[in-house]
N, C-alpha and C positions, 0 to 999 in steps of 0.2 A: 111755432117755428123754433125749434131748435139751433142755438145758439154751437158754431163750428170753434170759435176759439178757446173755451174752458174743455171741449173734448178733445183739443189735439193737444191744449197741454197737458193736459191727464196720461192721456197716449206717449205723448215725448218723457214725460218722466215717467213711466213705467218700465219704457224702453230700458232708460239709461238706468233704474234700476237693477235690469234684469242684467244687463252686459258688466256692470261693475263687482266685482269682487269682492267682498267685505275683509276676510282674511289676505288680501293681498298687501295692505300697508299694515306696518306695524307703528303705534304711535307709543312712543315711552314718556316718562316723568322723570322730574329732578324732584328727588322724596327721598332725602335724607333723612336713614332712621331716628325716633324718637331720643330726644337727651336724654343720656342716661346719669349724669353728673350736674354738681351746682356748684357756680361758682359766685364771688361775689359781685353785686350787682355794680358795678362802673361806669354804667351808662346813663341811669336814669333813663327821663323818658329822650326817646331817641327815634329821629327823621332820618328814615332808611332811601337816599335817593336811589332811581332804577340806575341797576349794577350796567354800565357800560361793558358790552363784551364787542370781542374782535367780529366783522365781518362774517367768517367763517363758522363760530359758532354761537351766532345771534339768528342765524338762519333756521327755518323748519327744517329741513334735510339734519339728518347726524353724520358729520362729519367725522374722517379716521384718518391718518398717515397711513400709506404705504411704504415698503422699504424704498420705493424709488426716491423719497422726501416729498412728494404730495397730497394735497387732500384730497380725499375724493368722499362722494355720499349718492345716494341711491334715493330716488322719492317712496321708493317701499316702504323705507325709513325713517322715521319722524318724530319730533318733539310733540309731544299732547298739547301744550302750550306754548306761547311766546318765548323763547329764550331766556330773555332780559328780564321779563314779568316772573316768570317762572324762577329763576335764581334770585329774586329778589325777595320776593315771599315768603322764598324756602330760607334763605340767611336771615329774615327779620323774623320768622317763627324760630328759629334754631338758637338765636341770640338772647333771643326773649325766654324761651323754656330753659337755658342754661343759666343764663344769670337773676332772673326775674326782673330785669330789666324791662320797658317798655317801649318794643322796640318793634316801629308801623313802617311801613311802605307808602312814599309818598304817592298823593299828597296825604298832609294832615291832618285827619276828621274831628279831634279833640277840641274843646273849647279851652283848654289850660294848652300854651302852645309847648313845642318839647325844648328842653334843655342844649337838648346838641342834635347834628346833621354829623348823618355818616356819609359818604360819597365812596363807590367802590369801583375802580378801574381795571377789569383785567386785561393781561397785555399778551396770555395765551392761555385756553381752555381746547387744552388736544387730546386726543389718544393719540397719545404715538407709537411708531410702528414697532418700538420694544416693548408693547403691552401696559404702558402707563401714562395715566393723565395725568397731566402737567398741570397746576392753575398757576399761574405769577401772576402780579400786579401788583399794587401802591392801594391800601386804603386812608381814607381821611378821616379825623372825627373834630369836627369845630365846634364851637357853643353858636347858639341858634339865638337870635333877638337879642335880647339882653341880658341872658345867662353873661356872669363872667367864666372862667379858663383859659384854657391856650389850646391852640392846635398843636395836634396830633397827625403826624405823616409816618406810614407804616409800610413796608413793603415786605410782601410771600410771594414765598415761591414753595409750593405745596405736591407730592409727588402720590399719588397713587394706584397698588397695581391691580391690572384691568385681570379678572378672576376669568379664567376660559378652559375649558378640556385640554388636557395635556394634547402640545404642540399641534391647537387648531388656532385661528385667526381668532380675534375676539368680535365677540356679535354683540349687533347695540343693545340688548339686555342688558351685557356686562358693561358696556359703554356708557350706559345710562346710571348703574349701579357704581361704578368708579365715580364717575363726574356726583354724583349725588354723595358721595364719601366726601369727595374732595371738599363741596359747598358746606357738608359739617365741619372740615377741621378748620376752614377759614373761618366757621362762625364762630369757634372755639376761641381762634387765635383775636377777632375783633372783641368777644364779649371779654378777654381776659387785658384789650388794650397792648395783645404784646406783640 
């Protein structure tokens, strides 16, 4: 006797294979190029908590300004990864290659615990519709357990512009590419504490 429910799953998902589009979404990365520069290490080892971002661009969709001053985003259009996951990785790799600092994505897998906790708030992550991404926020850097120090309260507001064919819109390539600039000069500006 042959069994009806593993052949009509088979069948359902062949289906939906055959109707779905594979080039139809495009999914981008936040993969800010490799450090090219060193600076001195001021971090020690360092608890990278996940980077809080707005609403808007914590989302899977890529978000843009229009000139009317709205967002808008397309599901064509996609982040590869988590937003928040994805920015935080990318800044505790970036941190870490620029300073030699040791600098993890919570939580903490180390048995020697870290020295300090960064915590990083941004308060907008846009393209806007003059062709640049905006980062602003406040980051923190505290001593962790019983490291001594003092806290550290920092605020960027970081500008970079979105690279596109003379007088077209920018496409989330370049979208993706800006915001990924932007996530190195912030790690520049945390590993250097300024």
């Amino acid at each position: 006797m042959i069994q009806l429910r593993p052949l009509i799953l088979i069948g359902a998902l062949t289906a939906l294979a055959a109707c779905s589009d594979p080039e139809a979404t495009g999914r981008y990365m936040i993969d800010p190029a490799p450090a090219t520069k060193t600076l001195p290490d001021r971090l020690g080892r360092a608890e990278l908590r996940e980077v809080s971002l707005p609403q808007y661009a914590s989302g899977q969709e890529i978000a843009w300004q229009t000139p009317d001053g709205a967002l808008r985003s397309t599901p064509d259009n996609v982040w590869a990864d988590d937003p928040p996951r994805a920015v935080t990785l990318a800044l505790a790799r970036q941190i870490s290659a620029l300073s030699g600092a040791t600098v993890i994505a919570e939580p903490w897998p180390l048995a020697d615990e870290p020295s300090r906790r960064i915590e990083v708030r941004v308060e907008q992550f846009l393209a806007r519709a003059d062709g640049v991404v905006q980062l602003t926020g406040v980051y923190y850097v505290t001593p962790a357990g019983m490291a001594g120090g003092r806290d550290l309260v920092r605020r960027f507001d970081l500008a970079v512009p979105i690279a596109t064919p003379d007088g077209k819109a920018a496409n989330p390539a370049a979208i993706a590419q800006a915001q990924s600039q932007a996530v190195a000069l912030l790690a520049d500006r945390i590993a250097r504490l300024d």
